[in-house]
Backbone as XML, in Angstrom:
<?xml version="1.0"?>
<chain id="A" units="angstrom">
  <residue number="1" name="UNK">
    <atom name="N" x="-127.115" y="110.778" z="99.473"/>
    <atom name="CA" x="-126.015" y="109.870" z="99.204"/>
    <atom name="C" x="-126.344" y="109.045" z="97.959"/>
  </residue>
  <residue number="2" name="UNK">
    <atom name="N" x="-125.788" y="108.946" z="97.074"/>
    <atom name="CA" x="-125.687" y="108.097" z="95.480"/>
    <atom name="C" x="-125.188" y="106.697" z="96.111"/>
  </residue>
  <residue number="3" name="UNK">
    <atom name="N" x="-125.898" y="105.891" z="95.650"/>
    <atom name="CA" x="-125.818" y="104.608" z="95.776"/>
    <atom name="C" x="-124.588" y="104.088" z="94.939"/>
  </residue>
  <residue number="4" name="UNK">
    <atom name="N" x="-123.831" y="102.752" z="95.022"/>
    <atom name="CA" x="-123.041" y="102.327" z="94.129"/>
    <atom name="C" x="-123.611" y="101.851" z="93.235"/>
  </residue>
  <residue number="5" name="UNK">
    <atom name="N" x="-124.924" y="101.633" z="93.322"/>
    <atom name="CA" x="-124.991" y="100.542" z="91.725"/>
    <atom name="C" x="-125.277" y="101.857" z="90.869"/>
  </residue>
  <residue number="6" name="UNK">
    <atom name="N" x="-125.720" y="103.111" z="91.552"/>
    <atom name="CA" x="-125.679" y="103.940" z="90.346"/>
    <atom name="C" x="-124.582" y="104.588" z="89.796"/>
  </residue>
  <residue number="7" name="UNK">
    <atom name="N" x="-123.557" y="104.543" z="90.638"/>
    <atom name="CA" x="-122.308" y="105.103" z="90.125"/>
    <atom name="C" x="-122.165" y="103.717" z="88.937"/>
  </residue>
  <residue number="8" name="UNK">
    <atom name="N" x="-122.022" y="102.336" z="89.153"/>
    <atom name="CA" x="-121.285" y="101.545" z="88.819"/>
    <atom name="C" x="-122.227" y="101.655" z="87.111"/>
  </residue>
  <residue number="9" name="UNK">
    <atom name="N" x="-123.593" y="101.733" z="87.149"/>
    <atom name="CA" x="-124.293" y="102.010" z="86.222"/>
    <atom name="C" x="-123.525" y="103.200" z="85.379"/>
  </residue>
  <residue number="10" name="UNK">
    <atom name="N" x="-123.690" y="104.194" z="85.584"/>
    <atom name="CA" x="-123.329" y="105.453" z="85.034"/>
    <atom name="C" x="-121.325" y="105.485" z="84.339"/>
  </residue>
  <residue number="11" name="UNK">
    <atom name="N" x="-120.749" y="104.938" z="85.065"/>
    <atom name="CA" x="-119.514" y="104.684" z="84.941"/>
    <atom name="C" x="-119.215" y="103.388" z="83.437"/>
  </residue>
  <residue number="12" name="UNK">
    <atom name="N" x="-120.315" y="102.285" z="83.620"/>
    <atom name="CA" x="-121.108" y="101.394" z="82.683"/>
    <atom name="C" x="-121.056" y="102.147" z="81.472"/>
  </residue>
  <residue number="13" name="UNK">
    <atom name="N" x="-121.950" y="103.042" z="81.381"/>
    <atom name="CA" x="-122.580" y="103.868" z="80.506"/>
    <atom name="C" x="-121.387" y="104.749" z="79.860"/>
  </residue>
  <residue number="14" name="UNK">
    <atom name="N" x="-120.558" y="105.296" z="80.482"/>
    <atom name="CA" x="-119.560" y="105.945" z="79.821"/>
    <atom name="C" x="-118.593" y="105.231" z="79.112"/>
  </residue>
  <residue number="15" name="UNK">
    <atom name="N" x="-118.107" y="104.006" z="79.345"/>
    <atom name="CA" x="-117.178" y="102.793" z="79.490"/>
    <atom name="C" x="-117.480" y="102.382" z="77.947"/>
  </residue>
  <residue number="16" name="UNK">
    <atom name="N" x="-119.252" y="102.222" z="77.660"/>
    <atom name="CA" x="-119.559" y="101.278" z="76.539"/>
    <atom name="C" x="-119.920" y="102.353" z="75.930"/>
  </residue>
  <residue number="17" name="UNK">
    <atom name="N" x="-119.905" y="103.944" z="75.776"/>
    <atom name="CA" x="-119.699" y="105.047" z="75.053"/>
    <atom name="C" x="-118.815" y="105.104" z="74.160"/>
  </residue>
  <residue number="18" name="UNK">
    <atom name="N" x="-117.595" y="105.205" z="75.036"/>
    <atom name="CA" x="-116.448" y="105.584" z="74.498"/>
    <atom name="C" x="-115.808" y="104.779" z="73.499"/>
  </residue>
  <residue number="19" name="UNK">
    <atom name="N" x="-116.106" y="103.185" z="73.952"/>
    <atom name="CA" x="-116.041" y="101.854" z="73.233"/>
    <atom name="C" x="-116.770" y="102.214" z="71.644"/>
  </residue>
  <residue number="20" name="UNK">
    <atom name="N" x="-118.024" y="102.301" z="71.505"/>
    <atom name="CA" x="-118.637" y="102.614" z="70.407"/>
    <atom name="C" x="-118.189" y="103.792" z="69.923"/>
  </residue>
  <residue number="21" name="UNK">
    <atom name="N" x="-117.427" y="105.048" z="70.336"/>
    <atom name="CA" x="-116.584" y="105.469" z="69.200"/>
    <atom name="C" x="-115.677" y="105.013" z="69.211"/>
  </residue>
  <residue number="22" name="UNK">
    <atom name="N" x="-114.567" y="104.409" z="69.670"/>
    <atom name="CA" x="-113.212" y="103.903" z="68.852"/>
    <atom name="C" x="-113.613" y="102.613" z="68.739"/>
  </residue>
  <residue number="23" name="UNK">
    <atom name="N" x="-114.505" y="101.790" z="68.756"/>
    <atom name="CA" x="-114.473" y="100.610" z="67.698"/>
    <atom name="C" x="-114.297" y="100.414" z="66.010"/>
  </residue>
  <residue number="24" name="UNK">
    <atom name="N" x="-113.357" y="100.096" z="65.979"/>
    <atom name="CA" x="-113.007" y="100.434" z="64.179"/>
    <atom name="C" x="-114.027" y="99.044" z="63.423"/>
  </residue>
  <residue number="25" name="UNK">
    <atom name="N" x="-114.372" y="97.980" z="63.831"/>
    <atom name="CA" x="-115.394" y="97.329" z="62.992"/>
    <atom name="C" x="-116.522" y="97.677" z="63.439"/>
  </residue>
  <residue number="26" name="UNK">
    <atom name="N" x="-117.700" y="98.039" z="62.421"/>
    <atom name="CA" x="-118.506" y="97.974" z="63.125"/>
    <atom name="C" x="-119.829" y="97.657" z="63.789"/>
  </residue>
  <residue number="27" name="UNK">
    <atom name="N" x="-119.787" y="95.958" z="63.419"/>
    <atom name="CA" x="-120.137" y="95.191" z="64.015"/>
    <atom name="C" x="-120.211" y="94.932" z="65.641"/>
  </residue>
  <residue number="28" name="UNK">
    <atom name="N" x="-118.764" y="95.231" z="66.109"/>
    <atom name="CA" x="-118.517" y="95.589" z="67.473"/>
    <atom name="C" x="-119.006" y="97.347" z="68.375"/>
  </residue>
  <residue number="29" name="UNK">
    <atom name="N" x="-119.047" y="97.716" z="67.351"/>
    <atom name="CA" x="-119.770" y="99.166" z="67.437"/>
    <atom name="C" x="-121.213" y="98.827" z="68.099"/>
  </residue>
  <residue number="30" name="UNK">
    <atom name="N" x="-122.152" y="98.423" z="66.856"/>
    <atom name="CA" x="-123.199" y="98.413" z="67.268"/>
    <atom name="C" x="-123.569" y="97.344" z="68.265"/>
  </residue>
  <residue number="31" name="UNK">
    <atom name="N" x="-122.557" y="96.541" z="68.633"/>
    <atom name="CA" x="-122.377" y="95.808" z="70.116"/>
    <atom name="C" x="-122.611" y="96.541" z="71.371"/>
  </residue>
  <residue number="32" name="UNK">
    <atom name="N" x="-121.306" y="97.401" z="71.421"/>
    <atom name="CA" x="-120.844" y="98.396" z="72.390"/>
    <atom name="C" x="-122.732" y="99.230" z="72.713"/>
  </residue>
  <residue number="33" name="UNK">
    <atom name="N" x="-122.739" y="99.856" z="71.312"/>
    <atom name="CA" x="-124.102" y="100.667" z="71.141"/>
    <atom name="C" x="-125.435" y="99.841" z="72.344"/>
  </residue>
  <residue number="34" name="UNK">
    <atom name="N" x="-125.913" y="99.062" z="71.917"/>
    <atom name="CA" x="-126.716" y="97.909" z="72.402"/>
    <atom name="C" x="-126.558" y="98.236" z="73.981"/>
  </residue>
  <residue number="35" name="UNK">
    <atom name="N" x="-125.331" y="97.672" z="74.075"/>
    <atom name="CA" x="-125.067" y="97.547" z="75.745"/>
    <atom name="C" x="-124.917" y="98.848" z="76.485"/>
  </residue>
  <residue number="36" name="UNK">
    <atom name="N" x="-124.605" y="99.632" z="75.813"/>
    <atom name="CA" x="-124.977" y="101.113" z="76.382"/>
    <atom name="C" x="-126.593" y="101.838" z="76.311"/>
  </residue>
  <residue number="37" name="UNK">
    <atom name="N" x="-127.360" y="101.152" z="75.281"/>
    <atom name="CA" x="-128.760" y="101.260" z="75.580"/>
    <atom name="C" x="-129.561" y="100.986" z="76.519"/>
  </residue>
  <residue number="38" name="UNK">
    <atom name="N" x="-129.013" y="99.234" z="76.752"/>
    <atom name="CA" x="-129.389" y="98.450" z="78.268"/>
    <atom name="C" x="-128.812" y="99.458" z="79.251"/>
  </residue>
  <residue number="39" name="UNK">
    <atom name="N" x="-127.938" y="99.743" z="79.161"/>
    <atom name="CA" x="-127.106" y="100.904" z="80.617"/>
    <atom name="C" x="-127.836" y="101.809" z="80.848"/>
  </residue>
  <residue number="40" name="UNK">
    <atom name="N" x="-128.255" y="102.644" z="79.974"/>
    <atom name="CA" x="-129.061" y="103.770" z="80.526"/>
    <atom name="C" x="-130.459" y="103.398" z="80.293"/>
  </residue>
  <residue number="41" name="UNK">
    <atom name="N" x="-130.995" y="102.131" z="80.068"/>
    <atom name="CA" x="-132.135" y="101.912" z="80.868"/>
    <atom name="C" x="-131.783" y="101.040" z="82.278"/>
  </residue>
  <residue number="42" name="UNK">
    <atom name="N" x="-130.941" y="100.920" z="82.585"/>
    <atom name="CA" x="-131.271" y="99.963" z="83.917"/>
    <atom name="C" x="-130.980" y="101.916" z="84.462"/>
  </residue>
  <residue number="43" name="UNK">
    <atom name="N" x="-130.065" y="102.700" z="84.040"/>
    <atom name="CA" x="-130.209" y="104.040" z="84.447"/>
    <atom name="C" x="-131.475" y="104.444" z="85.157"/>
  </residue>
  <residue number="44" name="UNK">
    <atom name="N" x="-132.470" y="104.380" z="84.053"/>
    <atom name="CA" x="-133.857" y="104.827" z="84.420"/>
    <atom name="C" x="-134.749" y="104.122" z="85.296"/>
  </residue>
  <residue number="45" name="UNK">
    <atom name="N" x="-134.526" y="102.895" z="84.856"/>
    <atom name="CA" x="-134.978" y="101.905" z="85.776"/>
    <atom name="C" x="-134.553" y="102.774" z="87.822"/>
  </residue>
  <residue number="46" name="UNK">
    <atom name="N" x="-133.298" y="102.611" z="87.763"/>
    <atom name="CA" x="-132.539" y="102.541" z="89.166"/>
    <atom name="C" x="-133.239" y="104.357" z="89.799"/>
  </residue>
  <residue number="47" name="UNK">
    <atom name="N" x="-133.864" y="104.907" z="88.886"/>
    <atom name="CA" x="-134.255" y="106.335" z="89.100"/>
    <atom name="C" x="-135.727" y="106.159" z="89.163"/>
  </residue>
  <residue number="48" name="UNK">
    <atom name="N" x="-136.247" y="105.134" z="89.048"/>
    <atom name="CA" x="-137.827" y="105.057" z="89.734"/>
    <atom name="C" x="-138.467" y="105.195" z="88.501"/>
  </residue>
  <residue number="49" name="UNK">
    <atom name="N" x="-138.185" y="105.248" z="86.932"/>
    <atom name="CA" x="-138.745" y="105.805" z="86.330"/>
    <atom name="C" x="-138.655" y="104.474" z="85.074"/>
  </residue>
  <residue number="50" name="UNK">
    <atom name="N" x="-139.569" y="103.724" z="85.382"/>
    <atom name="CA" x="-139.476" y="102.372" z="84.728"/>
    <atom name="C" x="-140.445" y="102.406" z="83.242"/>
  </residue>
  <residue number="51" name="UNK">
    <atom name="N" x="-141.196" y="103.061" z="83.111"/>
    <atom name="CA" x="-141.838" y="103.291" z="81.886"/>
    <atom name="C" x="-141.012" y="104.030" z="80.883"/>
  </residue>
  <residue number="52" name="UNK">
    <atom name="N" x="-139.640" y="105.115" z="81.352"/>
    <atom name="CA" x="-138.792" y="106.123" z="80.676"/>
    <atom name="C" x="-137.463" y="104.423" z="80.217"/>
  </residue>
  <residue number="53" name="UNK">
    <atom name="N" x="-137.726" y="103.336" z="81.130"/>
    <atom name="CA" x="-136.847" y="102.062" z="80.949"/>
    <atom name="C" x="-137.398" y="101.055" z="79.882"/>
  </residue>
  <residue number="54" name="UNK">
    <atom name="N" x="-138.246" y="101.419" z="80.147"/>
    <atom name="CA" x="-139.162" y="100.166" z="79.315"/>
    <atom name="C" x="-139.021" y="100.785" z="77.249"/>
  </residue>
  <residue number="55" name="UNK">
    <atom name="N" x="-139.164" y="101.907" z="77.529"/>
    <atom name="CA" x="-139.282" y="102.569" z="76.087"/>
    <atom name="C" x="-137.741" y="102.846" z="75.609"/>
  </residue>
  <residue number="56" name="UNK">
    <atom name="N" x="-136.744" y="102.887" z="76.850"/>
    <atom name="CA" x="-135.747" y="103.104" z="76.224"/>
    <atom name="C" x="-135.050" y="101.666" z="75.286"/>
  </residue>
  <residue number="57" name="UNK">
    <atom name="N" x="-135.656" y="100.523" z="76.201"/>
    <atom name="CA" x="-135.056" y="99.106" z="75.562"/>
    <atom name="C" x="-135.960" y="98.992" z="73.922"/>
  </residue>
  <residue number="58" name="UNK">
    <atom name="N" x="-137.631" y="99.266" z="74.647"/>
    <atom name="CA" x="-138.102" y="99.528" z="73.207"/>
    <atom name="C" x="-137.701" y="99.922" z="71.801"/>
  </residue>
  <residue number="59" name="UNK">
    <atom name="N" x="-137.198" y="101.158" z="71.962"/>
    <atom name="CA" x="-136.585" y="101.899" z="70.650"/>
    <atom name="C" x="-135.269" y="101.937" z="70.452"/>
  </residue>
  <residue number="60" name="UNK">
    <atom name="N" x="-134.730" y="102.151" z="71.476"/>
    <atom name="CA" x="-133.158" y="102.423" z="71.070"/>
    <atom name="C" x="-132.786" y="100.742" z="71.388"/>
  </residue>
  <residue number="61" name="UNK">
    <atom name="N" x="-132.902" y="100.471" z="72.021"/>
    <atom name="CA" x="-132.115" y="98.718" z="71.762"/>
    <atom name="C" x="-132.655" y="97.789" z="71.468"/>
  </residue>
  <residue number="62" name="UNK">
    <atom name="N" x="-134.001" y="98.005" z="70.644"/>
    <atom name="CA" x="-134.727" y="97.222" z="69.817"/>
    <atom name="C" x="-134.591" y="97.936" z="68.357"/>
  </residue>
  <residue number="63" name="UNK">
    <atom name="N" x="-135.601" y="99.041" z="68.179"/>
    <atom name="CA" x="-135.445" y="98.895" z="66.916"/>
    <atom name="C" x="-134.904" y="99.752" z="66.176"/>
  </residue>
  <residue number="64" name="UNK">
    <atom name="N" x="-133.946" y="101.192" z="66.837"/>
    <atom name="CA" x="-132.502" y="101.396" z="66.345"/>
    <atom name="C" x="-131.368" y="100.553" z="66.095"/>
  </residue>
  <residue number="65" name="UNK">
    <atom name="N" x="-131.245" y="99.657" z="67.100"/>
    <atom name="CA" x="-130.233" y="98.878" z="66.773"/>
    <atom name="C" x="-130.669" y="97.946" z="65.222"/>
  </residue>
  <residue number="66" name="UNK">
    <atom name="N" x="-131.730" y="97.441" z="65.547"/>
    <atom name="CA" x="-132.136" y="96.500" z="64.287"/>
    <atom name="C" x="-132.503" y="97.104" z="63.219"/>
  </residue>
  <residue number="67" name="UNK">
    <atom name="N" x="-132.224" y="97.988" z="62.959"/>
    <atom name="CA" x="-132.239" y="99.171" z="61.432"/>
    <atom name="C" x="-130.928" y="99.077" z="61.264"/>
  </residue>
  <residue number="68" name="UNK">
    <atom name="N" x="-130.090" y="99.666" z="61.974"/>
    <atom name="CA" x="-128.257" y="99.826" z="62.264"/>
    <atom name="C" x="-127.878" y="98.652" z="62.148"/>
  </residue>
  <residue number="69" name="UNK">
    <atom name="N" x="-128.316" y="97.008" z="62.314"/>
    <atom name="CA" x="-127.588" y="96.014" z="61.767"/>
    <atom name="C" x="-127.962" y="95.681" z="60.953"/>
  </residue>
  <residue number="70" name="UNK">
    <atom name="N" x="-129.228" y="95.850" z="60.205"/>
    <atom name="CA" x="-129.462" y="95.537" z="58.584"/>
    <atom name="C" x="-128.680" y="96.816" z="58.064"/>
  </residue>
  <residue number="71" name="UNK">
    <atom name="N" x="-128.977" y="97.419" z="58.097"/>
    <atom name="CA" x="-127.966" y="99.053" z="57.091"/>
    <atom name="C" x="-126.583" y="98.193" z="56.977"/>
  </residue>
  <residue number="72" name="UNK">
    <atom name="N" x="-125.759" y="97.815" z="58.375"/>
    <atom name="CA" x="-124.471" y="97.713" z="58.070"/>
    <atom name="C" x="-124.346" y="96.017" z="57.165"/>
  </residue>
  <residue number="73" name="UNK">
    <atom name="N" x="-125.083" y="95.365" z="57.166"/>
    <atom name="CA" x="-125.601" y="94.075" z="56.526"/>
    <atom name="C" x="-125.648" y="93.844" z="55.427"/>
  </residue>
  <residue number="74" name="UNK">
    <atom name="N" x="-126.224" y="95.089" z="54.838"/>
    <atom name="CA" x="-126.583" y="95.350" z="53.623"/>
    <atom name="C" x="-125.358" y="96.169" z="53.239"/>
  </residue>
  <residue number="75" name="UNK">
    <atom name="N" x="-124.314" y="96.316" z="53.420"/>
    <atom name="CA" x="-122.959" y="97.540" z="52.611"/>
    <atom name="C" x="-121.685" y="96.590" z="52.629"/>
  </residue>
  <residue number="76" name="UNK">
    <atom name="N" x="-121.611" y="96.902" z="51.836"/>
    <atom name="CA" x="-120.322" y="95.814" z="51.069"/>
    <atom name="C" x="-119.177" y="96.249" z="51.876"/>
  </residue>
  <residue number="77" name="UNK">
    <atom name="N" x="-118.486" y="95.327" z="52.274"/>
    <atom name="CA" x="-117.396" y="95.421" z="53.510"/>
    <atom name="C" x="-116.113" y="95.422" z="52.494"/>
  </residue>
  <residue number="78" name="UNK">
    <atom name="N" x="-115.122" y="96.236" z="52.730"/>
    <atom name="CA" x="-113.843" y="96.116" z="51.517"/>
    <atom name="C" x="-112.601" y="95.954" z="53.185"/>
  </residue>
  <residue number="79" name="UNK">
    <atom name="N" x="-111.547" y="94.670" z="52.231"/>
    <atom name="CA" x="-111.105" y="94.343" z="53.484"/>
    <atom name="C" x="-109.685" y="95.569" z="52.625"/>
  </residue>
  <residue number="80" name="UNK">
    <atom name="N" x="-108.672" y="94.800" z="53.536"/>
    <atom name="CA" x="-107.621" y="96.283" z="53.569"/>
    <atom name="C" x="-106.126" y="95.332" z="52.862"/>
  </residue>
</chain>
């Protein structure tokens, strides 16, 4: 039997997916991004596998994201 917090996790995870492709700024992108990193580590976390959690916050929502907000930081924004 699947627990709810893992459905509610996984459902999480798709939710702040889909968000980060149709976010048209993307500032809010790499928002969405972030919080879908945390998602599929509390993922790993909720699967017993807390070291596969620990590295996922490590890299992907530490220091992917913080490359991805200097890159977009650094590019000249043209308004419309």
């Amino acid at each position: 039997m699947i627990e709810a917090y893992l459905i509610a996790v996984v459902v999480l995870t798709v939710i702040f997916a889909i968000l980060t492709i149709e976010m048209r700024d993307l500032i809010y992108s790499l928002l969405f991004f972030v919080l879908m990193a945390i998602s599929i580590a509390a993922f790993y976390w909720f699967l017993n596998a807390p070291y596969v959690a620990v590295f996922q916050l490590l890299i992907y929502a530490g220091a992917v994201v913080g490359l991805l907000v200097s890159a977009v930081m650094l590019t000249a924004r043209r308004e419309k």
